[in-house]
C-alpha positions in Angstrom: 17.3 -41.4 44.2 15.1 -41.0 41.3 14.2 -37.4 39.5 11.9 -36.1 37.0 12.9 -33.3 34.8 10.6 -31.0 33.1 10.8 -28.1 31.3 11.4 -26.2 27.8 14.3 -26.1 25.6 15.1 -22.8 23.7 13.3 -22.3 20.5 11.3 -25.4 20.5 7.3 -25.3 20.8 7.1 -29.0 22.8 7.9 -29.5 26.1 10.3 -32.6 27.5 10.5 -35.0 30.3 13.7 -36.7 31.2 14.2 -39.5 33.8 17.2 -39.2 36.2 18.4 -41.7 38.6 21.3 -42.1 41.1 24.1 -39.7 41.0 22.6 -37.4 38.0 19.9 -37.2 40.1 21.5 -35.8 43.1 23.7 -33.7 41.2 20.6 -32.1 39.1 18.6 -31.2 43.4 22.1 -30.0 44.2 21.9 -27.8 41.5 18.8 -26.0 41.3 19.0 -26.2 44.8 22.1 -24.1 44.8 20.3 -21.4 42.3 17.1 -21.2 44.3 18.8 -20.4 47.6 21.0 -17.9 45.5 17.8 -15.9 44.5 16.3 -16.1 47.5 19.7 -14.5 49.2 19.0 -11.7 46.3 15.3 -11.3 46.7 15.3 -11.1 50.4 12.8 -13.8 50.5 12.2 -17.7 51.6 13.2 -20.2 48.5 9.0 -20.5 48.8 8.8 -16.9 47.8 11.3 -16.9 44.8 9.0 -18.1 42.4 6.5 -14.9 43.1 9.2 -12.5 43.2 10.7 -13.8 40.1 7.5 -12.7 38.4 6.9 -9.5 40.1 10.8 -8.5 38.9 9.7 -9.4 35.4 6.6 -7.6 35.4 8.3 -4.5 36.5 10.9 -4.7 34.2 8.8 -4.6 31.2 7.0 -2.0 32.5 10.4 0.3 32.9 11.6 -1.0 29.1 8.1 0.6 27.9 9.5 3.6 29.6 12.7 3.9 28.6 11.4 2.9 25.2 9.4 6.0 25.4 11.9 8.3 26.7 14.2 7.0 24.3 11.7 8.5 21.7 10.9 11.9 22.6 14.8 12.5 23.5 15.3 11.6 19.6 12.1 13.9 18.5 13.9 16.4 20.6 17.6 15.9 18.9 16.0 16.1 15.4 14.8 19.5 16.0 18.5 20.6 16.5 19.8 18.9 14.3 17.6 20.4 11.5 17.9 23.8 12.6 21.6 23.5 12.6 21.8 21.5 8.6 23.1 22.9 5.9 21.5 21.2 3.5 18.8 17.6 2.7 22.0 15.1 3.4 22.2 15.0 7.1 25.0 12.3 8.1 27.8 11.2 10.9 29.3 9.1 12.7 27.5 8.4 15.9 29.8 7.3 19.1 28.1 7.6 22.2 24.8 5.7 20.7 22.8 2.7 20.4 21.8 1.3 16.6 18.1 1.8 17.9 18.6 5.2 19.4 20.5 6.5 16.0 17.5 4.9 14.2 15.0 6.5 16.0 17.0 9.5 15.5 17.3 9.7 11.9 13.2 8.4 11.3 12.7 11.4 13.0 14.5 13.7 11.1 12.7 12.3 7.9 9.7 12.9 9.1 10.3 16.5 9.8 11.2 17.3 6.3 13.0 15.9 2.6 15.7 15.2 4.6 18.1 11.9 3.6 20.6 10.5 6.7 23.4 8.2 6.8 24.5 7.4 10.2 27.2 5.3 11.3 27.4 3.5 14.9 30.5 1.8 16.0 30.5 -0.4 18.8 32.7 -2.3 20.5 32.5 -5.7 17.8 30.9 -4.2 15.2 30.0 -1.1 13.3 25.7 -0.1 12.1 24.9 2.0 9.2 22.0 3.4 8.4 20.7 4.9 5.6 17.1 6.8 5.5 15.3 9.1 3.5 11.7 10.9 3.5 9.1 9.6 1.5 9.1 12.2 -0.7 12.8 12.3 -2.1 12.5 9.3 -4.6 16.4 7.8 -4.7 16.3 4.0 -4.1 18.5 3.5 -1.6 19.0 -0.4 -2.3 21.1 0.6 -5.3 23.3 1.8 -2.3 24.3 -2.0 -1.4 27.2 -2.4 -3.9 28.6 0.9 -3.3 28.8 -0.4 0.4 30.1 -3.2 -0.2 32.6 -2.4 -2.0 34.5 -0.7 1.1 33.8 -3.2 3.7 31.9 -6.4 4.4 28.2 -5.9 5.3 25.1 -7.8 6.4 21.7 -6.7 6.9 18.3 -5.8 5.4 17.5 -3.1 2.6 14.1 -1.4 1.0 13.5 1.4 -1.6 13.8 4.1 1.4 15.9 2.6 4.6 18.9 0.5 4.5 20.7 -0.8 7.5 24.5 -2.9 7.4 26.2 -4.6 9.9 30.4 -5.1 9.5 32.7 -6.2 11.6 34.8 -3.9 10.0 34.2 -0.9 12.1 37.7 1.1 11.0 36.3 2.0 7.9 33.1 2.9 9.0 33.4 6.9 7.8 34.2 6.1 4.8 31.5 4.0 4.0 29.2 6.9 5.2 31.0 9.7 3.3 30.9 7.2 0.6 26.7 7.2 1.0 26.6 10.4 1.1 28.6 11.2 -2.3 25.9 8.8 -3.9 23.0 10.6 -2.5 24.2 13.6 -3.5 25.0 12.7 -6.8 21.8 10.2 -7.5 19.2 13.0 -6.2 15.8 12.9 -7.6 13.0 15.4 -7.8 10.6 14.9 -5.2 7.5 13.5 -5.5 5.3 17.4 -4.3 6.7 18.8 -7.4 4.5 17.3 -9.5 1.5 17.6 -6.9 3.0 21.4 -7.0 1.7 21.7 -10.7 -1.8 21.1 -9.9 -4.5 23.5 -11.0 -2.0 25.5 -12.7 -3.7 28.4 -14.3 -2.7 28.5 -18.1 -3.5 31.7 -20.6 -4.0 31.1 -24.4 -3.9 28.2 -26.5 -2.7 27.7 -30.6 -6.4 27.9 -31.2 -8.4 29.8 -29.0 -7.7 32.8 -26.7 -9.4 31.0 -23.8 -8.0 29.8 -20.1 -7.3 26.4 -19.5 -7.5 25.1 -16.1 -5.0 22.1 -15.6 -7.3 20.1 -13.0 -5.2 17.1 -12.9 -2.0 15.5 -13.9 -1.6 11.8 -14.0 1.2 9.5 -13.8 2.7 8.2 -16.9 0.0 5.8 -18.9 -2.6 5.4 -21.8 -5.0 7.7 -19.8 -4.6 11.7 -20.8 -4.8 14.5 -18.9 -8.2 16.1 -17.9 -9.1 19.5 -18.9 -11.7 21.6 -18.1 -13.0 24.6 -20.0 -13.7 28.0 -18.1 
């Protein structure tokens, strides 16, 4: 018996044919036979039929993840709003057991974009324990200065960026006190937001050291060799 195998390996662009012969042969038509006749027992079908039905499964399936993905979304819109009304103050945080890494994500964004809110959220599952760290634009902490602190208390993994941090540890017992440890630094590294400054615009000033006039201030610029416009009245 001679046999032809074709097909794909994981994470490799080219596909690859391999000659079988004899015993590996048979054992190889045992073997998918074995898994065709299996899905066609699940599907309902004829082993003809699997192959369509395979596809049609697939197609739905993405169309349900979509879905849930969607669902998933407004839930955490919805979730935000209570959580707001019920904070006492910009540092929202926890420890999350009863969700997903992406759904305590998708919570915290949308607390952020609510208000100047900052959120440290822990997850622990059942290998290993998420933290994430976020904050709204406008607050101007740089939360990658919050990767020592965290790793002082327990081994962690992940990625990190001036606003959004997120760890992985397989160290999940110590997982609130890495997030009460974030929150102490957030508290005690806050920065004036940026709508301050954008706050001082066309600020109305009476009287100079010169004149009795009114200055308007009709713009303030960040730090540099340019001044400051001013306009007379």
């Amino acid at each position: 018996m001679k046999w032809v195998v074709r097909g794909r390996r994981p994470r490799q662009a080219r596909a690859f044919s391999e000659f079988l012969c004899g015993g590996r042969a048979l054992w190889d038509y045992r073997g998918k036979d074995r898994t065709v006749r299996k899905l066609a027992g699940m599907f309902s079908c004829s082993a003809a039929d699997v192959a369509a039905q395979v596809e049609k499964f697939a197609a739905e399936n993405k169309v349900l993840k979509k879905r849930a993905r969607r669902l998933e979304e407004d839930l955490a819109a919805f979730e935000a709003q209570e959580i707001i009304r019920a904070a006492e103050g910009p540092v929202i945080a926890g420890v999350l057991e009863d969700k997903t890494p992406d759904e305590a994500r998708f919570l915290a964004l949308n607390i952020i974009k609510s208000g100047e809110f900052a959120v440290v959220y822990g997850v622990r599952g059942e290998s290993q324990g998420h933290l994430i760290v976020v904050r709204s634009d406008s607050l101007l902490a740089d939360l990658r200065k919050l990767v020592p602190v965290i790793g002082s208390i327990l081994p962690v993994k992940g990625g990190c960026g001036p606003s959004l941090v997120e760890f992985v540890t397989s160290e999940t017992a110590r997982l609130k006190e890495a997030v009460d440890a974030a929150v102490d630094w957030l508290r005690t590294n806050e920065e004036k937001p940026k709508n301050l400054m954008r706050s001082m615009r066309n600020i109305l000033v009476v009287g100079s050291s010169n004149t009795n006039m009114i200055i308007r201030v009709s713009h303030i610029p960040r730090p540099g060799p340019k001044s400051r416009t001013l306009t007379r009245i």
